[in-house]
C-alpha positions in Angstrom: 21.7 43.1 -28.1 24.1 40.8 -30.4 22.7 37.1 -31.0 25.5 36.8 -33.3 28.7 34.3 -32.4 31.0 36.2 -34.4 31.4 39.9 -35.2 31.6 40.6 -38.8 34.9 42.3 -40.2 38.4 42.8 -38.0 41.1 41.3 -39.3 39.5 38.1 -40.4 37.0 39.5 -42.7 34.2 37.8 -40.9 31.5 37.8 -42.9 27.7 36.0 -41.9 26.9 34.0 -44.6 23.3 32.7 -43.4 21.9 31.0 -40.6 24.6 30.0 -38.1 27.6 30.2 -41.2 29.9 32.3 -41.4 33.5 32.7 -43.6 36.5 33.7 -41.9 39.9 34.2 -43.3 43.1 33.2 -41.2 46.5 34.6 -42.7 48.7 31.2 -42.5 51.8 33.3 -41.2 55.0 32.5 -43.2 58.8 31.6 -41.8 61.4 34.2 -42.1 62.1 34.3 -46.0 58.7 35.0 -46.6 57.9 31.0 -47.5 55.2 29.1 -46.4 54.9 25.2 -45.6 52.8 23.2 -47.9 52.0 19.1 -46.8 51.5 16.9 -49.5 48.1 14.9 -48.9 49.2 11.6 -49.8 50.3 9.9 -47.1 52.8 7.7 -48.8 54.7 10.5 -50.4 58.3 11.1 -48.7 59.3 13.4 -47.8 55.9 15.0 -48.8 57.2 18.6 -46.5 57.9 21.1 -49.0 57.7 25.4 -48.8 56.5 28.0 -51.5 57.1 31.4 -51.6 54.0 33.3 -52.6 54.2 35.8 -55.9 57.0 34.2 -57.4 54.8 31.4 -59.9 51.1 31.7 -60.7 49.6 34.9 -60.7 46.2 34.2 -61.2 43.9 31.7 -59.6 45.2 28.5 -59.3 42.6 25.7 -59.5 45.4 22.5 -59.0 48.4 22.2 -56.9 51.1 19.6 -57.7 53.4 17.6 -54.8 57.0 18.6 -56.2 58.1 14.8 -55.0 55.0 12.8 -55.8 53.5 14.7 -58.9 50.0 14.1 -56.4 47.9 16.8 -58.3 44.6 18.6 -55.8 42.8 21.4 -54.7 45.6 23.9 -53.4 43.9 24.3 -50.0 44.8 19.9 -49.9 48.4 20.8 -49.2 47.9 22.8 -46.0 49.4 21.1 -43.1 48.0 19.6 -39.8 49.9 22.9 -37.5 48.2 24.9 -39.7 44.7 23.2 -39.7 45.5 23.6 -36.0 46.4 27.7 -36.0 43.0 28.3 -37.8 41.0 26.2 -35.5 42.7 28.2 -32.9 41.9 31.3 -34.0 38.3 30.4 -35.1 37.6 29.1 -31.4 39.8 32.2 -30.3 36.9 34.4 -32.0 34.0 32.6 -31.1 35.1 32.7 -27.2 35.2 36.3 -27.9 31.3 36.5 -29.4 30.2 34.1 -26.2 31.5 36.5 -23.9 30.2 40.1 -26.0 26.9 38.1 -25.8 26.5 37.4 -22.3 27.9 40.9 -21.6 24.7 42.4 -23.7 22.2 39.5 -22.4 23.2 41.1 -18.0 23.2 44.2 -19.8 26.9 45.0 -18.3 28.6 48.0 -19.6 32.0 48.5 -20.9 33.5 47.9 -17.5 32.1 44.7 -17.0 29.9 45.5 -14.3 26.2 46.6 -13.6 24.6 47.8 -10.1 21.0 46.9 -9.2 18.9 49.1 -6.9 20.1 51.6 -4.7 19.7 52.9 -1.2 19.0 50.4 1.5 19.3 47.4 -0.8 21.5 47.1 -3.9 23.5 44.3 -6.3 26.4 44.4 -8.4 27.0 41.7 -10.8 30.3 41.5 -12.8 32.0 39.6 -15.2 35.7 38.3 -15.4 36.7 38.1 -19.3 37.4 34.4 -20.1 40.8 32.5 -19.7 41.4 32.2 -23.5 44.3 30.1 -24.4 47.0 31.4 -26.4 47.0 31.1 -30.4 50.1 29.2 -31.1 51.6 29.7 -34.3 52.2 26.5 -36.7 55.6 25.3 -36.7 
């Protein structure tokens, strides 16, 4: 039996860091030139919406970002914006909905189909499960 919320690996590189942390990566998915939308954090820049396109500046780690209008200089991951906060939130939740329901599954001790029968003969149960309503991930616009 699982007591962990999420399963380590997949396509988010879950990985259990210790106690009830864990590190997940979300791919932030780009539009259709292969740029991705960067917020400045300061909330008096205008018009502070700007896209990069990855590969084609700094090719090693990059420890400061700049705001191309404002010159506002921070930690790269400052200049994500809110839709995106949003789509990893969304998939984070997305993954944990999926741990709560492998758990229960292993706690009735439910198979693969989702069901289990009790007893037999004169007398006997069936419990089942219906997998969760999960909403839909919606990309960031």
């Amino acid at each position: 039996m699982s007591n962990r919320l999420f399963r380590e690996g997949g396509p988010h590189r879950i990985r259990h860091t210790g106690g009830d942390t864990y590190e997940m990566r979300v791919s932030i998915p780009t539009d259709d030139e292969g740029r991705t939308a960067r917020e400045c954090p300061d909330e008096a820049c205008s018009p502070g919406y700007f896209k990069v396109k990855g590969g084609t500046g700094i090719t090693e780690g990059q420890e400061i970002a700049f705001c191309p209008y404002c010159r506002h200089e921070g930690d790269p991951s400052d200049y994500y914006t809110k839709e995106q906060v949003r789509y990893a939130k969304d998939v984070a939740e997305r993954e944990a909905m999926n741990g709560v329901e492998d758990m229960l599954k292993d706690a009735l001790g439910l198979g693969s189909t989702g069901k289990r029968k009790l007893g037999g003969g004169l007398l006997s149960i069936e419990m089942s499960m219906q997998p969760f309503q999960k909403p839909p991930v919606r990309r960031p616009f």
